[in-house]
C-alpha positions as CSV (number, residue, x, y, z in Angstrom):
1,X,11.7,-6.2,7.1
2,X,15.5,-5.2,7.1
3,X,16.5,-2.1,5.8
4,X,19.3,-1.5,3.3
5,X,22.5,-1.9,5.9
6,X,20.6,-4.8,7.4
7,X,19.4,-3.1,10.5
8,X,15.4,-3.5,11.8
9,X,13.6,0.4,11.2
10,X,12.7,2.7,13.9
11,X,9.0,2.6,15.0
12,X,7.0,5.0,13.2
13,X,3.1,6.3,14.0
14,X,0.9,6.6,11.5
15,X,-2.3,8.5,11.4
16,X,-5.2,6.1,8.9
17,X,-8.7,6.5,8.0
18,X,-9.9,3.3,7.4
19,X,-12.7,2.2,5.1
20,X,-15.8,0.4,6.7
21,X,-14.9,-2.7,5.6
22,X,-11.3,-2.9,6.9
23,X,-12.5,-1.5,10.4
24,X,-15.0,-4.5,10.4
25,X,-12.3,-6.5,9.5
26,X,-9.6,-5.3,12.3
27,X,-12.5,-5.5,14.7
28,X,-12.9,-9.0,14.5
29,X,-9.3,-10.1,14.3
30,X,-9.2,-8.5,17.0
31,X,-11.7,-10.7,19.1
32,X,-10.6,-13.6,16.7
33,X,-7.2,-13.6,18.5
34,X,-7.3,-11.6,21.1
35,X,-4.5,-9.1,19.8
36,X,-4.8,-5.2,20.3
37,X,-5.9,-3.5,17.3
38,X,-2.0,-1.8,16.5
39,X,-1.1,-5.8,16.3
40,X,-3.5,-6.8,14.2
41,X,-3.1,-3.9,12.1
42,X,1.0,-4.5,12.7
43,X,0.6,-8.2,12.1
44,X,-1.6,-7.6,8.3
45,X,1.0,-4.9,7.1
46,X,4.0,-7.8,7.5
47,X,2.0,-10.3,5.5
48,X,0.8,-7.4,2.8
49,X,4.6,-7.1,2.1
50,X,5.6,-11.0,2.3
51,X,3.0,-11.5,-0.3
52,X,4.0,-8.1,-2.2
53,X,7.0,-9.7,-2.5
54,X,6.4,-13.1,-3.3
55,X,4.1,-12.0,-6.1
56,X,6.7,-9.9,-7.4
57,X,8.8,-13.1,-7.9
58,X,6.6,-14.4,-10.0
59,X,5.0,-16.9,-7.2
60,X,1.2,-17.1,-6.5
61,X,-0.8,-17.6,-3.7
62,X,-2.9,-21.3,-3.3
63,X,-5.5,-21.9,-0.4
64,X,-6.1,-25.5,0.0
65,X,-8.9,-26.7,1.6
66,X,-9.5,-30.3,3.5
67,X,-10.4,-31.7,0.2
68,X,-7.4,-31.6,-1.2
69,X,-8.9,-28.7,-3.9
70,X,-6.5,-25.9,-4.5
71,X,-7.9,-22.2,-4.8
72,X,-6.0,-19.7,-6.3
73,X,-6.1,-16.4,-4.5
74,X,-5.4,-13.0,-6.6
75,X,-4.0,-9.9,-4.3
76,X,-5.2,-6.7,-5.9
């Protein structure tokens, strides 16, 4: 994410309390993939705002599984 004149922001540290769910959740992405939990964490804010985005284009999100069967998923 670019800001205004173009140029990437500054790092920034942020203190969060996270509910149980998303601490379940970053703890295994985290042994998913093998990532540290700031690039998990790093990684899901990026795709939060690429979808923000998208959906405020007036696109959707579709899943499609190996059957071909499209799902569509809401972001709320």
């Amino acid at each position: 994410m670019a800001s205004a004149k173009g140029e990437q922001p500054k790092s920034a540290r942020y203190s969060v309390t996270l509910v149980p769910p998303a601490v379940q959740a970053v703890d295994e992405l985290v042994e998913a993939t093998g990532l540290n939990k700031a690039d998990v964490i790093n990684r899901a804010v990026q795709i939060y705002a690429f979808l923000e985005e998208r959906r405020r284009e007036g696109k959707v999100v579709l899943l499609r599984g190996p059957d071909e069967k499209e799902e569509r998923v809401h972001i709320v």
